[in-house]
C-alpha positions in Angstrom: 74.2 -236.1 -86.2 73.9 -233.5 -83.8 71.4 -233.5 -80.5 70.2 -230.6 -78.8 69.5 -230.7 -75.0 67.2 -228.6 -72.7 66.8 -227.5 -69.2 65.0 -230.5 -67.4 63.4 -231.2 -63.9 65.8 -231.7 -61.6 68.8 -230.6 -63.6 70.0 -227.5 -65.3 71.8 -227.0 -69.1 72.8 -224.5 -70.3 69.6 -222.4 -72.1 70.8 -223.9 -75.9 73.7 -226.1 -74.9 74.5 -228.3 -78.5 75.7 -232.0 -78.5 79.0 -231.8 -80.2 80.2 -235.1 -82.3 83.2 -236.1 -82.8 85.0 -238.5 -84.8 84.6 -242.2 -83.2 87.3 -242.7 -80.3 88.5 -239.1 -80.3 87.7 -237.2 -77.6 88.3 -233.2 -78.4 91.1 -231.4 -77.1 90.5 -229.2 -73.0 89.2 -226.0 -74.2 86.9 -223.4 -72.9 82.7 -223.1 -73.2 80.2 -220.3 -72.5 78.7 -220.6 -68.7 76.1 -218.3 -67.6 77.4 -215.2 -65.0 74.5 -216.2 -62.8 72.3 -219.4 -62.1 68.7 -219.4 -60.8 68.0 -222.5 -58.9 64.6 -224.2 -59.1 62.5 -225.3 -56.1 64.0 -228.5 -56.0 67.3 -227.5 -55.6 66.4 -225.1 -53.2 65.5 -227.4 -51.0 69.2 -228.7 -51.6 71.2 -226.1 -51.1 69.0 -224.7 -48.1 67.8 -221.7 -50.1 64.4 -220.4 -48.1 62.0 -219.3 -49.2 61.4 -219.0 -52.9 60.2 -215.6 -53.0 63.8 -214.4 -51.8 65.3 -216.9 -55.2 66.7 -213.6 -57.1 68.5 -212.4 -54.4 70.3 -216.2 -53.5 71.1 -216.2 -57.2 74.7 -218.2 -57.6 77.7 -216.5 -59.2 79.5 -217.8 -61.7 83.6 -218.1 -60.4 85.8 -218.6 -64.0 88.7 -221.1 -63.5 90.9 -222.2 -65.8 89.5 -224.8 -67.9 90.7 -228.2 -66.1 90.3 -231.8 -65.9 88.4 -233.5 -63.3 88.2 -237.1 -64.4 88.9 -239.2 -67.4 87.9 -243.1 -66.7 89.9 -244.3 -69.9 92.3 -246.4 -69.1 95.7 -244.9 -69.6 95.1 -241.1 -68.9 96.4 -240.5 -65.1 93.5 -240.0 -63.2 93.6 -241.9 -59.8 90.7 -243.4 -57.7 87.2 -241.9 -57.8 88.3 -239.7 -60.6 89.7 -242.5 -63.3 89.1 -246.3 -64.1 87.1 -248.3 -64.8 84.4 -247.5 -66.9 80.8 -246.8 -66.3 78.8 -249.9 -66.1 75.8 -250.0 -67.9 72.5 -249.3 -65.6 75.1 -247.9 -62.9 75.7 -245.1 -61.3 79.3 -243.9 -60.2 80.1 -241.0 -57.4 82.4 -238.2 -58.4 84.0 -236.1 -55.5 84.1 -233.1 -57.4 85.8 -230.9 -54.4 88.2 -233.4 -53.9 90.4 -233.6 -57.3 94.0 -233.2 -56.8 94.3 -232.1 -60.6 91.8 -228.7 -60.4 91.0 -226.8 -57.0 87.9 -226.3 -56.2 86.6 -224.7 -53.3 83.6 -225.6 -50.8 81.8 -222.8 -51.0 80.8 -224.1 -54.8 77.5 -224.9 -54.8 77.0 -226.0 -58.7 79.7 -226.8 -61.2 79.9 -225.6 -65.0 80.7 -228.9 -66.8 81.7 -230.0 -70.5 80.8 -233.7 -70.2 82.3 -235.9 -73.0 81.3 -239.7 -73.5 83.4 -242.7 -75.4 80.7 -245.5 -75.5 81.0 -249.0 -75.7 77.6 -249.3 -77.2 75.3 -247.6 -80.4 73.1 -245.6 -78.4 72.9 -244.3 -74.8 72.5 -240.9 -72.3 73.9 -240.1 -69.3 72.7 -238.2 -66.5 74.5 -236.2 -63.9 72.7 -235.1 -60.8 73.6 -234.4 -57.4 74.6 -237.0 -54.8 72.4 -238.0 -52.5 69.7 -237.0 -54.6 66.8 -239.2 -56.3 68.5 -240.0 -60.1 66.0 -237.0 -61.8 64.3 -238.4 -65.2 66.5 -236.1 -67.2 69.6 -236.8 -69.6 72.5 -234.6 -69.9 74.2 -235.9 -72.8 72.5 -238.3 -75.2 74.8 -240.3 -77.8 73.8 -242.2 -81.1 75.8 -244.3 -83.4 78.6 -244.8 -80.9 79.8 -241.4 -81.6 81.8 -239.9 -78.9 79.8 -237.0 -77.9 80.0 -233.3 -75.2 77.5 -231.5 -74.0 78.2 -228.1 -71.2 76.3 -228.4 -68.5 75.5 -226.7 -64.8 75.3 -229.8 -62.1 74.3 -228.9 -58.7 76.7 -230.1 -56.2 75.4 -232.8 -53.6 76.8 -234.5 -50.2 80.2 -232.7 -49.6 80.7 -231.4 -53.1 80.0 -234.3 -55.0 78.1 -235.4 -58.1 76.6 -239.0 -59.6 76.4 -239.9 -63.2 74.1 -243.1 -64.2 74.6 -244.2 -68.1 72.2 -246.6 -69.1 74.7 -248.2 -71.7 78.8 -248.5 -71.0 80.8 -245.8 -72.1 83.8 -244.0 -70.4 83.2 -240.3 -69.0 85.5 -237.5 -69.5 84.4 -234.3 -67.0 86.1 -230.9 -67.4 85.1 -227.6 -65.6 85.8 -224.2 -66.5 84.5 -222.8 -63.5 81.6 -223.1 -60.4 78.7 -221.2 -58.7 78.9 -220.0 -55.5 76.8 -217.9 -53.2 77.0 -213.8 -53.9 78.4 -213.3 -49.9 80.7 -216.4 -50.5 83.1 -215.8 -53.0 86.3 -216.5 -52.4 89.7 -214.8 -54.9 93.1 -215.1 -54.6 95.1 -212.1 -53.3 95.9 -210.9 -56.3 98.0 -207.2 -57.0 97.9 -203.7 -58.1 98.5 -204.9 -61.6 96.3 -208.4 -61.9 93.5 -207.6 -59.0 91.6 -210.3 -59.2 88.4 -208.6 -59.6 88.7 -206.3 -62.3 87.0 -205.1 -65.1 86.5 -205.7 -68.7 89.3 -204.1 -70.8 90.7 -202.8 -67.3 93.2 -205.7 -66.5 94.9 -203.5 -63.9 92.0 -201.2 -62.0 89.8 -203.2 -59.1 89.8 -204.8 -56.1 92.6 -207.3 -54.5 94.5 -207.5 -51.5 98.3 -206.9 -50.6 98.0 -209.3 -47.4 96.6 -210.3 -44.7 94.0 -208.4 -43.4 94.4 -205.7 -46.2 91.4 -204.5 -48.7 93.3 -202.5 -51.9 92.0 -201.0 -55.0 93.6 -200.3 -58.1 93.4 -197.9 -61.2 95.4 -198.3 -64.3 97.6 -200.9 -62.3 98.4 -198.6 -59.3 97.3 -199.2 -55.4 95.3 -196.3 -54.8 93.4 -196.9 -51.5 94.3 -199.6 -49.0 92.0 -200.5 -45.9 93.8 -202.6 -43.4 93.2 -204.6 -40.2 92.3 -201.8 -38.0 89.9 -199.8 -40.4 92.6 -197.4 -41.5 92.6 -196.2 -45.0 95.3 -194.3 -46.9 94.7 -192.9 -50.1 97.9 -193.1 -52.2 97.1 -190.9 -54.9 98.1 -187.4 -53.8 100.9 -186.0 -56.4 103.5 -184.6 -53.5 105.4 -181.1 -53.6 102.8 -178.8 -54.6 100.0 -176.7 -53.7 97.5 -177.1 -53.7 97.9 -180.4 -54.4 95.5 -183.1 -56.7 93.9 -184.3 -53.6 93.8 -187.8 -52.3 89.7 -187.1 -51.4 87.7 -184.8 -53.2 84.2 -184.1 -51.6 81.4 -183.4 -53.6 81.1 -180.6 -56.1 80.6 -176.9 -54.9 79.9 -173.4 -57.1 83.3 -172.5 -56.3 85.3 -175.6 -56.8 85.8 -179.0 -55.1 86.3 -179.1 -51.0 89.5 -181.6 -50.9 91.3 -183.7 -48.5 95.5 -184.1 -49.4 98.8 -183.3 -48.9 100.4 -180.1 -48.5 103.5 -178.9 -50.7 105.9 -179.9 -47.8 106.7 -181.9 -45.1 105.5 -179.6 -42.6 101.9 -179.4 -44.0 101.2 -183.7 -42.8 97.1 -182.8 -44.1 95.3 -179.9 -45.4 91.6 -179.7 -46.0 90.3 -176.9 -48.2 88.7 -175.2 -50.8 91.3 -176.1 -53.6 92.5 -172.6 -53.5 96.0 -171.5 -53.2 96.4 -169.3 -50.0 94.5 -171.1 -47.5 93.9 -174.7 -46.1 90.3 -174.0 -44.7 87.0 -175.7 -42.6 84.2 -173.5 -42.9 81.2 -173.4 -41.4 78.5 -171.8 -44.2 76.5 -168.9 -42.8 77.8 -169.3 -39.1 81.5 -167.9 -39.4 84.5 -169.6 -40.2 87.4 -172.0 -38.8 90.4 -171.2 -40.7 93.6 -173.2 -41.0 95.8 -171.1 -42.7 98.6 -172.3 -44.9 100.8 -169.7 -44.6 102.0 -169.4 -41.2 100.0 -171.9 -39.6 97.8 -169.5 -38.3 94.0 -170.3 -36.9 90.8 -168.2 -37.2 87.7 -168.6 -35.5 85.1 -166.5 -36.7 87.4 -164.7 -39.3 89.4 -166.5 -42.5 92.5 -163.9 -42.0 93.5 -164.5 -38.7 96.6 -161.9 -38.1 98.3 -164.2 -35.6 98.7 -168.0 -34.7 95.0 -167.5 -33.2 92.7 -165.2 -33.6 88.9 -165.1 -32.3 86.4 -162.9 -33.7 83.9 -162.5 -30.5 84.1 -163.6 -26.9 86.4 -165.7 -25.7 85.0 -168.3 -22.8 87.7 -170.4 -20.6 86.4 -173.1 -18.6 89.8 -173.3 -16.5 93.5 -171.8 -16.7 95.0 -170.0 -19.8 98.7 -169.9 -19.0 101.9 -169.0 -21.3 104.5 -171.4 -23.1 106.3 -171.8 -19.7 103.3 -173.1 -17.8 102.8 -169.9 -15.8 99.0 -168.5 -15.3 98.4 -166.1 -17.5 94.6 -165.9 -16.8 91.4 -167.7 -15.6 91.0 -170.2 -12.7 94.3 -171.7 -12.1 95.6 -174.2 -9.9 97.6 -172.8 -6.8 97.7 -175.1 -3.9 100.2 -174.5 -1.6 100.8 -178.8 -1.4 101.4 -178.4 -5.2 104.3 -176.3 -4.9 107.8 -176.5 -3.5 110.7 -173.9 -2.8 108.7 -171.0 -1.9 110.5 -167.8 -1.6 108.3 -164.3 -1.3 109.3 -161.7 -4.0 112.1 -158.9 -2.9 111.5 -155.5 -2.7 111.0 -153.8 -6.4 109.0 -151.4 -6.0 111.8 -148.7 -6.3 112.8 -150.8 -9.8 109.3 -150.4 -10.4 108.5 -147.6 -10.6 111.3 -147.0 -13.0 109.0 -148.4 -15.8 106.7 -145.6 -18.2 103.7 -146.9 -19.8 103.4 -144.9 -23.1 101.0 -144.4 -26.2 102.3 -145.5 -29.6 101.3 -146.3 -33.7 103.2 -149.8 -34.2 105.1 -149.9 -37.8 102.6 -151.6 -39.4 103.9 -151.1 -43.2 107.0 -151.7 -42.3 106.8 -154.9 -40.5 103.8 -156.8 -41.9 104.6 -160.2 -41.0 104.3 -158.9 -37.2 100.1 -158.1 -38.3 100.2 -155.1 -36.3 97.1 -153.6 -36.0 96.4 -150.1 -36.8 94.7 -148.4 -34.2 96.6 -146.4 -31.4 98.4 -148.6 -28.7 99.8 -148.8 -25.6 102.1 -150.9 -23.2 105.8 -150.5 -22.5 108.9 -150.2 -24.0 110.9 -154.0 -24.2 114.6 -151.4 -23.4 113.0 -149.7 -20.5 111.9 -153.1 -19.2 115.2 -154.7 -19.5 117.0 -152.5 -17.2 114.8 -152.8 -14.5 113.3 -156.2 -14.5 115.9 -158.0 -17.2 114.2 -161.6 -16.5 110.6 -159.9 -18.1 112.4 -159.8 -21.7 113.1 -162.2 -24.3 114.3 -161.7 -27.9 112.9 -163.8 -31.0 114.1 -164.7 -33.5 114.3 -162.2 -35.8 116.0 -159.9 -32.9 113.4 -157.5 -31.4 112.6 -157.9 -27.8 109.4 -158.8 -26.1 108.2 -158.2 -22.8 106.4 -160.9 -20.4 103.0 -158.9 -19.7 101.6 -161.8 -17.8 104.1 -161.3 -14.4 103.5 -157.6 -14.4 100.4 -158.1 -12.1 102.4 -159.5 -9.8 104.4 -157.5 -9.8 101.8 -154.7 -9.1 100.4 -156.5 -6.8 104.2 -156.9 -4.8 104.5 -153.5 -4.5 101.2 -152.2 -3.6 102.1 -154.9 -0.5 105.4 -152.6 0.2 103.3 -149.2 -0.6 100.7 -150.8 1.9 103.8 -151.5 4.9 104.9 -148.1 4.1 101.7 -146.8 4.5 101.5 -148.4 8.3 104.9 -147.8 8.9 104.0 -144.2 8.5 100.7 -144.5 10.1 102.3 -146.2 13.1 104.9 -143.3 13.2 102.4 -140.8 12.9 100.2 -141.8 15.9 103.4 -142.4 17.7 104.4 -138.4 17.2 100.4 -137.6 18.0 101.0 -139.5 21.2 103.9 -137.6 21.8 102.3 -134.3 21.2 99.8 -135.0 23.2 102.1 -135.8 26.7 103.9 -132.5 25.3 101.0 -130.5 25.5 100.2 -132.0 29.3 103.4 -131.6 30.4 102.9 -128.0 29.5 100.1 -127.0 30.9 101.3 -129.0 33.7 103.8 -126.6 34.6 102.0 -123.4 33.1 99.5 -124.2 36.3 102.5 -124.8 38.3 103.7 -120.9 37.5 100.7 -119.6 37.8 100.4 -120.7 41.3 103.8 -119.3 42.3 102.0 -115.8 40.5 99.1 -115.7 43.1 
């Protein structure tokens, strides 16, 4: 016949585990059982496990770990087991320790607090239970498995773990035990998988074999869609995102941030290897941060240009409204351009004062001019009457002021013309006192002139009278 057993004091069954009954001396084949996802541990076992206090019980709930269903221990005679885990039998009135944790034929790890059991009996005698509790513990007036007519009878059931892992099970009539697990409870923070990969993570979800979480090494925190690492984290807190589709813009971005009326803001690659990251609106012109309702900060794809304050910036910067510099602006080549800049004499080395130029100098015309603005638009000319010099009049005089790029027109250096200016308003200012000098020099002259003249007009007037 068939026995049904419920949860008891002191030990927990499963809710409507059933005694199955076999044939005499036939003990059924390892196979798996239903075990509950999560165990709830009464006050007793509380205590145990150091679970305090009771009101926090839901939260310290176990998790159910699924193993492969294994073998712990089989005490007939004949079947392999070794030591603690095989012969002899259980004695009547006994009670016989089972080091769980320590089975060399299924791992089990320590952080298992309670085991999920399929507990089979081959009894000597007509009629008998068995109880398994944890060791250490008081044996609890409950039976796990109960047998009649010498019929070799299971039962599933979860067993609390005792001193280092271990369980007891007292039989009040001989029999041999046969314990097999198909998995243990553990603490919700303590949970412990195996590395697993892209294509078996070992936490996954139903149907999904090949999309959650495992981890690629040491260190390393990966998750997986449809068998594919998408997002790694590793030792150092970095993440990379693996799932931008490369060569094209805009791109199916790695990060997509929230949803806005106008489309998705996105984080991803650009269509090259020149564009390493791009944030943007997903919108094809631009790679863009914007500030909402205070101006913008554009990134510009093509080009590379920046904007502050407009999203078209003309060139590689462009600032809509003033412009504040704490220190030095200078030019490609280091040299001050504007702003405070350093200029200590102990900073510098092979000091020579510029030649004369002012003669070359004065060679150069400013002018007024309309730039070719339809005809050049990559050079984002504006439209508004100009002025400045002309790069061929510049070359002849002052050839070092000039450059070419690359598409062959010539540029002049605007940031050395102040010196420059400022050079020869120091020779127009020697010139100056040169003449200065020269002219109080002739003044001084006149003036002995004009006393050596009326010197000698007194001189004939006297000869007169």
């Amino acid at each position: 016949m068939k026995v049904q057993s419920r949860v008891l004091s002191g030990l927990v069954l499963l809710p409507l585990a059933v005694t199955a009954q076999v044939r005499q001396f036939e003990v059924a084949p390892l196979r798996n059982w239903v075990a509950p996802p999560y165990w709830q541990l009464n006050e007793s076992e509380m205590d145990i496990a150091g679970l305090k206090p009771r009101a926090q019980s839901p939260a310290n709930s176990l998790v159910f770990v699924g193993m492969t269903p294994c073998r712990v221990a089989d005490t007939r005679s004949g079947q392999g087991f070794p030591g603690a885990f095989g012969p002899p039998s259980l004695a009547a009135g006994a009670s016989r320790t089972f080091p769980v944790q320590s089975s060399a034929s299924c791992t089990i790890p320590s952080i298992a607090q309670a085991y999920s059991f399929s507990i089979t009996v081959v009894p000597s005698t007509p009629i008998g239970f068995i109880t398994a509790y944890p060791t250490g513990q008081p044996l609890p007036l409950a039976a796990t498995l109960v047998w009649t007519q010498g019929a070799i009878t299971s039962n599933a059931a979860v067993v609390l773990g005792g001193t280092s892992g271990s369980i007891d099970v007292f039989t009040n009539s001989a029999t041999d035990i046969v314990i097999d697990i198909n998995g243990y409870y553990a603490p919700q923070a303590g949970i412990t998988l195996v590395q697993g990969s892209a294509g078996a993570p070992p936490l996954s979800f139903s149907g999904e074999a090949g999309t959650g979480i495992f981890s690629s090494g040491a260190n390393a925190l990966n998750f997986a869609t449809g068998g594919t690492n998408r997002m790694t984290i590793d030792s150092n807190g970095f993440i990379t995102v693996n799932s931008n589709i490369p060569n094209s813009f805009p791109a199916v971005p790695s990060i997509t941030i929230g949803n806005p009326p106008s489309g998705n803001a996105a984080i991803f690659l650009g269509a090259d290897s020149t564009r390493m990251l791009e944030i943007a609106w997903l919108d094809p012109s631009f790679a863009r941060i914007t500030a909402v309702g205070g101006g913008a900060l554009a990134l510009q794809d093509e080009g590379g240009s920046v904007g502050i304050g407009t999203d078209t910036p003309r060139d590689r910067l462009e600032v809509q409204g003033e412009l504040r510099v704490a220190d030095c602006v200078k030019n490609a080549a280091g040299t001050q351009i504007a702003g405070t800049c350093p200029s200590d004499e102990r900073l510098k080395t092979n000091i020579e004062p510029f030649s004369s130029l002012l003669s070359r100098l004065v060679q150069l015309q400013p002018v007024h001019f309309d730039w070719r603005v339809v005809e050049y638009p990559d050079y984002h000319f504006g439209s508004e009457r100009a002025y400045g010099l002309i790069a061929q009049q510049v070359e002849q005089a002052f050839p070092e002021l000039v450059s070419q790029d690359k598409n062959g027109f010539k540029a002049v250096n605007y940031s050395e013309l102040p010196l420059l200016l400022l050079q020869a308003v120091r020779e127009l200012n020697a010139e100056n006192k040169s003449m200065q000098e020269q002219r109080e020099l002739e003044v001084q002259q006149n003036r002995n002139l004009e006393s050596r003249i009326a010197a000698l007009e007194a001189v004939l007037a006297a000869k007169e009278h």
